[in-house]
Steps between C-alpha positions, in 0.01 A plus 500: 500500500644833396621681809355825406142353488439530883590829491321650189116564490415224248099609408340834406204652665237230495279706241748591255466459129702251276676796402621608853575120566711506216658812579577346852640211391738616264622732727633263720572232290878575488578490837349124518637120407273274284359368854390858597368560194275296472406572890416817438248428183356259732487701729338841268247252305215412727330261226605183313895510392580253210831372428523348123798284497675322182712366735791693318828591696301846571186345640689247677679776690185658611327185546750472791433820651148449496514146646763535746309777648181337478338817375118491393605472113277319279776273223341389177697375220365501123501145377495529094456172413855513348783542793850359512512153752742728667271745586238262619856328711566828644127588553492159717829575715370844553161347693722260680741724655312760626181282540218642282313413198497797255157541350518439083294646271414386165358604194151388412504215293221624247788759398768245465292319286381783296869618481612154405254442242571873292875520600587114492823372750747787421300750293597784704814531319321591202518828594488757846143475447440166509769513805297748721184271440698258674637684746104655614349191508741340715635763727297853467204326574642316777656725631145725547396241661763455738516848587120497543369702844908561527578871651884488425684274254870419531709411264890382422552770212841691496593844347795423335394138328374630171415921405117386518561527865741741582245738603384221794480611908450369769106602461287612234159527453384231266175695312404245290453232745412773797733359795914632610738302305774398749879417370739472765812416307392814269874632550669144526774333250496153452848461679276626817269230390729214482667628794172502705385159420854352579514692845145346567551164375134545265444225223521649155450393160790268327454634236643832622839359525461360094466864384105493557548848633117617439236187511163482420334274264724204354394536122597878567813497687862451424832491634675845404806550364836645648408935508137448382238708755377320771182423313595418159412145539109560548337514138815563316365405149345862543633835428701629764312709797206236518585346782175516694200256506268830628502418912681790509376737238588833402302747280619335184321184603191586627336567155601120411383392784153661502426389139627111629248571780236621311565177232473259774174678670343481153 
């Protein structure tokens, strides 16, 4: 636990507005460690916080702060349909160490099947299109519904792993899905990653240590190459600076995303 944390006022006034919360918690965010970080938006969010774990050397990280504190953190991971066996292995060591079972959530199988039948087995590398239909049915929509009646939503996203995210802090007010966006390694490297999850002895992904330095789906991931970005290896047969299934969107891909929503509604 960060040291500073007993000291520091950790919540706003009990009536402030997501702004002010926001406000508050950036504020302090610098003078805290990952474990009074996530204190303090514990602490500031009176409703439902929702950790969404990949189970990614980030998440991992934070997994461990959350668990080892035993703070009131609700984990969900987004089960595709198409993960690595090592992310199901690590996914499995994770629940026995720190005994837990993290809730999954999957996509509805109507979707899949509608997907399947228009897209076939790989069609989303027919095009980005075809990619981000993919993507929506089997993590936007999940993800909705694991964030459903959630207040706060944490996540493992850093500033410097791709210019998409550079602009990322410690909070932010998340419009489109109307809760505070936490991301408590916001001004973490990987080396400070790596470093953490040594220190703490937390299970993480073999495939980390095979130059799997970004995982998500298996058909859509790939080892990188020596001075590639960190997440090169996720949809690489695409032009470069589409590295983002739309969890994490910014203005450029919420027009996409509402006409994918609006075809699926239809």
């Amino acid at each position: 636990m960060s040291p500073s944390a007993s000291v520091l006022r950790l919540d706003p006034a009990p009536d402030a507005d997501p702004a002010a919360v926001v406000a508050h918690l950036n504020a302090i965010a610098g003078t805290l460690d990952l474990f009074g970080r996530l204190k303090a938006a514990r602490a500031a969010l009176p409703g439902k916080l929702t950790f969404t774990t990949s189970f990614g050397l980030e998440d991992q990280a934070i997994a461990h702060a959350i668990l080892s504190q035993h703070l009131d953190v609700d984990l969900v991971t987004l089960d595709t349909g198409r993960l690595f066996q090592e992310t199901h292995d690590v996914w499995a060591a994770t629940e026995q160490r720190y005994g837990v079972r993290i809730r999954a959530v999957a996509p509805e199988a109507s979707a899949v099947a509608a997907l399947l039948a228009e897209q076939g087995a790989n069609g989303f590398r027919n095009s980005v299109a075809a990619r981000q239909a993919c993507c929506h049915v089997r993590k936007v929509l999940p993800l909705k519904a694991a964030l459903n009646g959630a207040q706060g939503w944490v996540t493992g996203l850093r500033a410097d792993q791709s210019a998409h995210r550079a602009a990322v802090e410690f909070a932010s007010i998340d419009s489109e899905r109307g809760l505070i966006k936490i991301n408590p390694l916001y001004d973490w490297t990987r080396d400070h990653a790596v470093a953490f999850t040594r220190e703490h002895a937390v299970p993480v992904n073999e495939l980390h240590g095979r130059g799997f330095l970004s995982i998500g789906c298996a058909p859509c991931t790939r080892a990188i190459q020596p001075g590639e970005p960190e997440r090169a290896g996720r949809w690489w047969w695409e032009d470069e600076g589409k590295t983002e299934c739309g969890l994490h969107a910014n203005p450029l891909h919420l027009a996409a995303r509402a006409k994918l929503t609006e075809t699926h509604n239809a």
